[in-house]
C-alpha positions as CSV (number, residue, x, y, z in Angstrom):
1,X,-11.0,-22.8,1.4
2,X,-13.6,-20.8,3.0
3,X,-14.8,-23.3,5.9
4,X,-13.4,-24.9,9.3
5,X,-11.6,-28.2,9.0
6,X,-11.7,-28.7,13.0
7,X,-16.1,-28.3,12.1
8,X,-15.8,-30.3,8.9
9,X,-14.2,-33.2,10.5
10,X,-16.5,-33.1,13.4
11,X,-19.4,-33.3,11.2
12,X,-17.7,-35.7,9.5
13,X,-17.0,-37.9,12.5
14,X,-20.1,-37.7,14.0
15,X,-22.3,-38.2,10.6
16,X,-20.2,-41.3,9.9
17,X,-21.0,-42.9,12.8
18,X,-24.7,-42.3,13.0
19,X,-26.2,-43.7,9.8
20,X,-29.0,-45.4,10.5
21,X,-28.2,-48.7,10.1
22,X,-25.5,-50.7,12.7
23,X,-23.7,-52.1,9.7
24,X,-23.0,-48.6,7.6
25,X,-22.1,-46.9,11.1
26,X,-19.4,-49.5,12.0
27,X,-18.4,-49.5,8.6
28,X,-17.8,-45.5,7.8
29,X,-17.2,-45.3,11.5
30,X,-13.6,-47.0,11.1
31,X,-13.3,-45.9,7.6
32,X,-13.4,-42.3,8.6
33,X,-11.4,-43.2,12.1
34,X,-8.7,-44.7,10.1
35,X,-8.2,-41.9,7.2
36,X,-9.7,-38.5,9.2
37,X,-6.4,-37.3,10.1
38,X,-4.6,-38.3,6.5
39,X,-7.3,-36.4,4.4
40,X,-6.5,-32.8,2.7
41,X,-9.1,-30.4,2.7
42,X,-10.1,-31.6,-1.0
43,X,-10.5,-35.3,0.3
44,X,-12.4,-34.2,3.6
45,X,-15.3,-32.6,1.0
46,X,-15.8,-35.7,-1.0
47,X,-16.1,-37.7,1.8
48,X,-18.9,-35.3,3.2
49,X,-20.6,-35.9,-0.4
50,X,-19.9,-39.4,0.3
51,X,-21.5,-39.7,3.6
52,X,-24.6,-37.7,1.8
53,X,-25.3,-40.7,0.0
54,X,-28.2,-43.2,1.4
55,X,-26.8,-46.2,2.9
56,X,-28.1,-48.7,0.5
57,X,-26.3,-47.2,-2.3
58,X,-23.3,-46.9,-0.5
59,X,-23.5,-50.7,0.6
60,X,-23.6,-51.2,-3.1
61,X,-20.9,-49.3,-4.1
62,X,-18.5,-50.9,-1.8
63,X,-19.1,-54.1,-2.3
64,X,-19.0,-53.8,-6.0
65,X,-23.1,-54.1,-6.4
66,X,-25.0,-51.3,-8.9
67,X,-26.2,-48.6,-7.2
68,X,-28.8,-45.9,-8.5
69,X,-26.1,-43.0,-8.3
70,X,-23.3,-42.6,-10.1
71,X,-20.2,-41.9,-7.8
72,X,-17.3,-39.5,-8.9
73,X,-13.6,-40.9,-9.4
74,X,-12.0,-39.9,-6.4
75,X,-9.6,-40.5,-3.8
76,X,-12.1,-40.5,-1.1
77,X,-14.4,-43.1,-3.1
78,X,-11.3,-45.1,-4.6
79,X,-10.2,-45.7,-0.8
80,X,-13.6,-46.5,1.0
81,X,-14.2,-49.2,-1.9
82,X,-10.4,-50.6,-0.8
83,X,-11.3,-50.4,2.5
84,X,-11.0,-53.8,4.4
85,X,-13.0,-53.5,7.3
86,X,-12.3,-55.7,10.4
87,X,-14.4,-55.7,13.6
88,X,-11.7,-55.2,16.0
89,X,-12.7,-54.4,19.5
């Protein structure tokens, strides 16, 4: 692929954890803690296209709720809507 993983995950990272609302950031924040270094280069895209998506819809989507966009059957969406998040500090 034409891009840097090392830029790509700190974009990632940061984008995760700066949402706009304190719920979505703690949630995406451990998502993308927990999986950032198991990812392939594939995975680390779609979760960039996942973290494009406004947080309302994404709230939706993992909790199971209909959202107004239609989200792509992939690993990275497959594992975020598994994703059991505690609040662990």
């Amino acid at each position: 692929m034409d891009f840097n993983i090392d830029q790509l995950k700190k974009k990632i990272i940061y984008r995760s954890n700066y949402r706009g609302t304190k719920e979505m950031d703690k949630l995406l924040g451990a998502f993308t803690k927990k999986y950032i270094n198991q990812l392939s280069d594939n995975d680390l895209v779609d979760l960039e296209k996942l973290l494009n998506i406004d947080d309302d819809n994404l709230y939706n989507f993992y909790n199971n709720l209909n959202t107004d966009v239609k989200f792509e059957n992939n690993n990275i969406n497959k594992l975020f809507r598994d994703f059991k998040f505690t609040n662990e500090i």
